[in-house]
C-alpha positions in Angstrom: 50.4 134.2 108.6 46.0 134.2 107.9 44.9 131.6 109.6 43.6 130.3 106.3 47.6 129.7 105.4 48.2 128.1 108.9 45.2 125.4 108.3 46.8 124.7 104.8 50.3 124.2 106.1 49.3 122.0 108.7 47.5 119.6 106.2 50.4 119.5 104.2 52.5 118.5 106.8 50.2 115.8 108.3 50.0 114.6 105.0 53.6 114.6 103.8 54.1 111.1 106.2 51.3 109.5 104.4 53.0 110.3 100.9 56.2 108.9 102.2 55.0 105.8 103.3 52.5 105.8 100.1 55.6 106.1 98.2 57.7 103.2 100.4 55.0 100.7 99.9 55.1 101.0 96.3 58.7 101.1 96.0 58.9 97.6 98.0 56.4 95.8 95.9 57.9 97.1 92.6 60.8 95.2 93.9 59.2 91.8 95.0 57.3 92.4 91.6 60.5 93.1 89.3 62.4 89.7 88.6 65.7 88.3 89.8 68.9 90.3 88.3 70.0 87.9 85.5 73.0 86.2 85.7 75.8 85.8 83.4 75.0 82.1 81.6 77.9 79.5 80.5 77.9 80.9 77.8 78.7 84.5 79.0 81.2 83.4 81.3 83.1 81.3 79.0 83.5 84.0 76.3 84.5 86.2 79.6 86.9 84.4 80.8 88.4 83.8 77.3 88.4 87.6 76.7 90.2 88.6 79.8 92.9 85.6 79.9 93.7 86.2 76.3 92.2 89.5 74.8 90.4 88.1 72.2 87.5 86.6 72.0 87.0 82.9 71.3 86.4 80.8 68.3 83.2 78.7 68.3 84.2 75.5 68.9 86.4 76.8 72.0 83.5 79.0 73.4 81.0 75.3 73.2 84.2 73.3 75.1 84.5 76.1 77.6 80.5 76.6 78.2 80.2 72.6 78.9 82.9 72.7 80.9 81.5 75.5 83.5 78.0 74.1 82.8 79.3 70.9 84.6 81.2 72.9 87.4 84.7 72.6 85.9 85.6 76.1 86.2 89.3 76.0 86.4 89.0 73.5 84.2 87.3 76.2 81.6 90.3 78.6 82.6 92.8 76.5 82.3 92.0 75.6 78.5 92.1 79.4 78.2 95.4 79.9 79.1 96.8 77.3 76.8 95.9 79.9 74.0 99.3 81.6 72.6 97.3 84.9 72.9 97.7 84.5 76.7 101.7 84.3 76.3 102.3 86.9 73.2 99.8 89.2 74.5 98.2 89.1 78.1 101.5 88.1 79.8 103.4 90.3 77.9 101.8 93.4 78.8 101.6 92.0 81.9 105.4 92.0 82.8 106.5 94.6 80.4 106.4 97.8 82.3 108.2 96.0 85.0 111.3 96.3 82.5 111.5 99.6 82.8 111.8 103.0 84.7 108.9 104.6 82.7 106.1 101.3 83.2 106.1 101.3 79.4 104.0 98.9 78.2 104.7 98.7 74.8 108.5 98.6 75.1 109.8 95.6 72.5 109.8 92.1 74.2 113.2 91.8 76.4 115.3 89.0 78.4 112.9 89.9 81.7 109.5 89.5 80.1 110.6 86.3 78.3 112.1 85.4 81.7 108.3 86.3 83.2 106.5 84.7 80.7 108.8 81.1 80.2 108.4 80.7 84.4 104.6 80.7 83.4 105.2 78.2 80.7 106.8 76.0 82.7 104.8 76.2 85.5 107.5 77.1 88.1 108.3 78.6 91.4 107.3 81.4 90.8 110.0 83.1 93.3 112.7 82.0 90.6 111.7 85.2 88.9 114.2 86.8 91.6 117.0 84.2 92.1 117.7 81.7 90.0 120.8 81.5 87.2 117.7 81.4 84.6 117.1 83.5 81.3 114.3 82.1 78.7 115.2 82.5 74.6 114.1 81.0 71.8 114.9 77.4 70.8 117.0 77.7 67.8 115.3 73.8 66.7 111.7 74.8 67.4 112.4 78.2 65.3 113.6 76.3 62.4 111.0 73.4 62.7 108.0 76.3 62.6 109.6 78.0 59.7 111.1 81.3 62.0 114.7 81.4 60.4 115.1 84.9 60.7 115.3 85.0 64.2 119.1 86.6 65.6 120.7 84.4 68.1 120.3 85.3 71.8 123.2 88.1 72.9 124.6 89.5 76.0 125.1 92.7 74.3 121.6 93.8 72.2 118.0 92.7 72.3 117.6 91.8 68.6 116.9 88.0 70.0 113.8 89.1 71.5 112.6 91.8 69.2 112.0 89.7 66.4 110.7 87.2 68.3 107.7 90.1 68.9 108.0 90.8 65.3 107.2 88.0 63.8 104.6 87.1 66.1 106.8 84.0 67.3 104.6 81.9 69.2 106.0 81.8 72.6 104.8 78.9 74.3 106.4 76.9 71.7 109.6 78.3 71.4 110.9 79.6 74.7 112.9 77.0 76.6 115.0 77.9 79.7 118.9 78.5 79.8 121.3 79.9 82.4 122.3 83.2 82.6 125.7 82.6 83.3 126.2 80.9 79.9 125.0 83.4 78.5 125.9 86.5 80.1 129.2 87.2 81.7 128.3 86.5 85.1 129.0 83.7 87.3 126.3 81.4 88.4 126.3 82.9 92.2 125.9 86.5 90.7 122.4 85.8 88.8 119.4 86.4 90.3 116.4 85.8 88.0 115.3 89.3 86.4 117.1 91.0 88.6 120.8 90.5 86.4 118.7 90.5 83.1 120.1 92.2 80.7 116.9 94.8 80.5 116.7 95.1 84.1 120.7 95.9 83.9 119.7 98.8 81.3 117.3 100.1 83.1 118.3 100.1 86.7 122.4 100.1 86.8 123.1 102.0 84.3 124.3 105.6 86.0 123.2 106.2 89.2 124.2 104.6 92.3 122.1 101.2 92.0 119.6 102.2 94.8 117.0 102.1 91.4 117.3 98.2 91.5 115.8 97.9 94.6 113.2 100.6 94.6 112.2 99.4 91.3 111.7 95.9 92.3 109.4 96.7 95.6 107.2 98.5 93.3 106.9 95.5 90.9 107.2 92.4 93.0 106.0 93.6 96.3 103.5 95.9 95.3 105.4 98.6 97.8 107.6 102.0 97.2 110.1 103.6 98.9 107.2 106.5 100.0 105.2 103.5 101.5 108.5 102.1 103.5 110.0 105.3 105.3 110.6 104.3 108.9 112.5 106.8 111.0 113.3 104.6 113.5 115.8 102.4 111.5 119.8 102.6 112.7 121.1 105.5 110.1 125.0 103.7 109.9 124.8 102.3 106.6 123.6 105.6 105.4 126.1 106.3 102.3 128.3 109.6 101.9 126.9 110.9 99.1 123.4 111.8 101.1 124.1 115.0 103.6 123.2 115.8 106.3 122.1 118.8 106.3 120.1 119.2 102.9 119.9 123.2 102.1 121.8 123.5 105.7 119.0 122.1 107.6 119.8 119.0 109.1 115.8 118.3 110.2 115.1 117.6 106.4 117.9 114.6 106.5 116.3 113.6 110.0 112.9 113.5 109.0 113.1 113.1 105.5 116.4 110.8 104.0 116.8 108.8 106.9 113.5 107.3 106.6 114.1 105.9 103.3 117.4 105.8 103.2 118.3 103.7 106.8 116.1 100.9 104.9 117.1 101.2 101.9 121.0 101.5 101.9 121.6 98.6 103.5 119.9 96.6 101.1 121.0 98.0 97.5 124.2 97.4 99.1 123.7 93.8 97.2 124.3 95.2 94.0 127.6 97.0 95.0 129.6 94.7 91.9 127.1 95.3 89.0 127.4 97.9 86.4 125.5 98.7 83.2 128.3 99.1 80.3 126.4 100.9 77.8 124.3 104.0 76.8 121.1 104.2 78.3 118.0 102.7 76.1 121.3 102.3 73.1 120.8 99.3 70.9 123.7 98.0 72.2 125.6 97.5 75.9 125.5 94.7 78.5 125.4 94.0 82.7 129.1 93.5 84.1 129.6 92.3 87.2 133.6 92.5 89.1 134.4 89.2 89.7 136.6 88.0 92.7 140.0 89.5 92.5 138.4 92.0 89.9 139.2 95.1 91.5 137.9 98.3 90.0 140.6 101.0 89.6 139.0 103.9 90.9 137.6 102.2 94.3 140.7 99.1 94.3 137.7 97.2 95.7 135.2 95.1 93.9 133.1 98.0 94.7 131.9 100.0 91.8 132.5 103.5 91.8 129.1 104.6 91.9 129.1 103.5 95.6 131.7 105.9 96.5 130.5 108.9 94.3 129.9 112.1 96.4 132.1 111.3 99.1 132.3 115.0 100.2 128.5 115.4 101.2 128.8 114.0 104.5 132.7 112.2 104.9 131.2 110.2 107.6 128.7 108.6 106.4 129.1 104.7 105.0 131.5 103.4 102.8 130.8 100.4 100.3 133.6 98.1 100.5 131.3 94.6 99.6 128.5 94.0 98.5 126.6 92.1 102.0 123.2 93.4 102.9 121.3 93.7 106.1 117.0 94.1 106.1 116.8 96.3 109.0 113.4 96.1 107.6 112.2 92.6 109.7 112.2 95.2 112.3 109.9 98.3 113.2 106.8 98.9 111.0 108.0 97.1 107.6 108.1 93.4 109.2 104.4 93.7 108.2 105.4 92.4 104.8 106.3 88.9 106.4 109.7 88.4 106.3 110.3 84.6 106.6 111.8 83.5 109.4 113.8 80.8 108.1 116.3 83.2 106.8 118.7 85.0 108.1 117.5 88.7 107.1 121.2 89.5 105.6 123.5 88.1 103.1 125.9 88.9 100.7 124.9 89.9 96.7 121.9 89.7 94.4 121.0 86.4 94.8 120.5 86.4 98.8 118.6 89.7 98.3 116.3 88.0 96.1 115.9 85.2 98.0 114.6 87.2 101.2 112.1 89.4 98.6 110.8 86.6 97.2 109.9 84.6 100.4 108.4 87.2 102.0 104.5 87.4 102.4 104.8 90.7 100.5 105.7 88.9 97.3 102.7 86.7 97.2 99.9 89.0 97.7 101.8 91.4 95.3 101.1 88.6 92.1 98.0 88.0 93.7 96.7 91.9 93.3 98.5 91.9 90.4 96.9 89.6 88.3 93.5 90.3 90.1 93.8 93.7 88.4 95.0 92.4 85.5 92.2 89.5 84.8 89.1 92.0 86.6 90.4 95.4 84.9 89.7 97.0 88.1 91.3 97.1 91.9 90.0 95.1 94.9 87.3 97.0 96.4 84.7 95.1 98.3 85.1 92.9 101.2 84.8 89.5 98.9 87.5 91.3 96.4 89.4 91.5 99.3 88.9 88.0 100.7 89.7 86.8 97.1 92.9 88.4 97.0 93.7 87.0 100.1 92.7 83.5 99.0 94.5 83.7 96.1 97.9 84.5 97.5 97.6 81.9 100.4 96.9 79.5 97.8 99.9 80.6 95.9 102.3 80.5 98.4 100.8 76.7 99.6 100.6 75.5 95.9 104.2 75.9 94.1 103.9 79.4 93.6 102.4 79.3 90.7 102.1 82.2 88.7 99.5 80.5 86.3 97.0 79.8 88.9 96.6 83.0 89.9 95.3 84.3 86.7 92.6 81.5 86.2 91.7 81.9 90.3 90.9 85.8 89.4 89.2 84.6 85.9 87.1 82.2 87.8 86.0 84.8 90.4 85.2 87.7 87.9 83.2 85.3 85.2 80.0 87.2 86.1 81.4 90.8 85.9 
């Protein structure tokens, strides 16, 4: 390189710091300069709170009520008035529990037994852990129908979902109409063998019908405790209630049951061993069919148990494995990795049918933060993702579990927090 070429790069390079802090200086007064970010007024934060707890946006008079309410602090308060709109029943809620309903997450499936189960709790304003064990269905008042002019309306049935459907069709306001009822007077099941959602009919359709009713339970730690069976697998469970139908030596290697089916399985057998009397009697999706249930001294033919057959299918994979003859359950989840969902303590951890099951789901820590991210997503349209989302979450469910469990608060905590979005 001339030396001409080595004088120029050395200038270049003494000035290049210069530049850079030429360039930093002007950068950080621009930003002293530039004015504050503007916040979302009451205004904003009314109509945005309206649009996420209802999905529409709201009429005058309703965005001046909200506005002076949040103006004066009363942000709950604004909320609140929100979700007394039928929007946040027919529509928000709705879409809310609907894919819960079924093995696809189909949202727009037609209104069902579950949802309206989901949404009346909400209504009501009740424990919210009644969604998986009391003898409770929600259905249309017949009176109300008539007195708002909905005479059309089928009457509730155990065996089709024409109830519900045109309850969605004609755009039936919910909130008015749906009053609570037992299942057992309804369905043919006795009062001990309800358990909220769990023995709705749509549940019924779409998690006993075939199979060997391990669905119920995998589909209900997806939807109330936020957890699949991929995020459960624990290898270090006892394997003895492992059914017969799972072998042990998949494709003749016995590492894959070892490493692979045992780590669900261990958990999860013992568990959907609850359901061991409930059937779907139907056609899968059909318009009609309904859940059965073998009462006491209801022995099936093919097992000469209560035990439905199901339980007992595939015998010949592995002859050793566990055979079904009740239907009590053991969590040999409070143990090993998966008693980080919070089992409470105050319960035995094992039990007998669908109701016990649900009562040590519901009570767990899991459940809470479950509606808690739930409806955060829901209300904010995105996940939690910063440290304060996070916190908020947190927040929320602690509140939840110390408040009721309340299903409703949650949404207008999370439309409170996300106002400025």
């Amino acid at each position: 390189m001339s030396r001409h070429h080595t004088r120029a790069a050395s200038g270049l390079s003494n000035m290049a710091p210069r530049v850079a802090l030429a360039m930093a200086v002007l950068m950080a007064l621009t930003a002293l300069l530039a004015p504050p970010p503007a916040q979302a007024n009451a205004r904003d934060q009314a109509q945005r709170i309206h649009n996420r707890l209802t999905g529409t946006p709201p009429d005058a008079a309703m965005l001046d009520t909200m506005a002076a309410l949040i103006e004066a602090g009363e942000l709950r308060e604004a909320a609140l008035l929100a979700t007394e709109q039928d929007a946040f029943y027919n529509v928000v809620l709705k879409n809310f529990a609907t894919p819960w309903t079924n093995r696809d997450g189909d949202i727009f499936a037609p209104l069902n037994d579950y949802t309206a189960t989901v949404i009346g709790l909400v209504i009501d304003d009740a424990d919210f852990r009644q969604v998986l064990t009391e003898d409770v269905v929600y259905v249309g008042d017949p009176g109300e129908l008539s007195a708002l002019g909905f005479n059309d309306i089928p009457a509730v049935s155990a065996n089709n979902n024409q109830h519900y459907a045109a309850l969605e069709r004609d755009n039936v306001p919910l909130q008015q109409v749906l009053i609570s009822r037992s299942q057992s007077s309804l369905y043919d099941l006795p009062s001990e063998a309800t358990a909220g959602v769990m023995t709705s009919r749509a549940a019924a359709n779409a998690f006993f019908y075939a199979g060997t009713n391990r669905a119920m339970l995998r589909f209900t730690l997806m939807n109330h405790l936020c957890h699949d069976l991929e995020q459960l697998k624990d290898g270090t469970r006892p394997a003895d209630r492992i059914r017969q139908d799972i072998t042990r030596s998949p494709g003749g290697d016995s590492r894959i049951f070892i490493n692979n089916c045992v780590t669900c399985h261990a958990g999860m057998d013992p568990l959907a061993q609850a359901f061991a009397y409930y059937q779907w009697d139907g056609a899968e999706n059909a318009p009609t069919g309904q859940i059965r249930y073998n009462r006491e001294g209801q022995n099936d033919p093919v097992t000469g148990t209560r035990v439905q057959p199901k339980y007992l299918i595939n015998a010949n994979n592995f002859i050793h494995g566990f055979v079904t003859e009740d239907d009590s359950w053991d969590n040999y989840w409070r143990e090993g990795q998966n008693a980080v969902l919070g089992w409470d303590g105050s319960l035995p951890g094992s039990g007998a049918g669908a109701k016990s099951l649900g009562m040590e789901l519901a009570n767990s820590e899991a459940f809470a933060t479950c509606q808690a991210e739930k409806t955060f997503r829901t209300v904010c349209l995105r996940r939690p993702a910063s440290s304060a989302d996070i916190t908020q979450v947190a927040n929320m469910s602690g509140a939840f579990r110390n408040n009721g469990h309340q299903l409703r608060d949650l949404f207008v905590d999370a439309a409170v927090y996300c106002r400025g979005e």
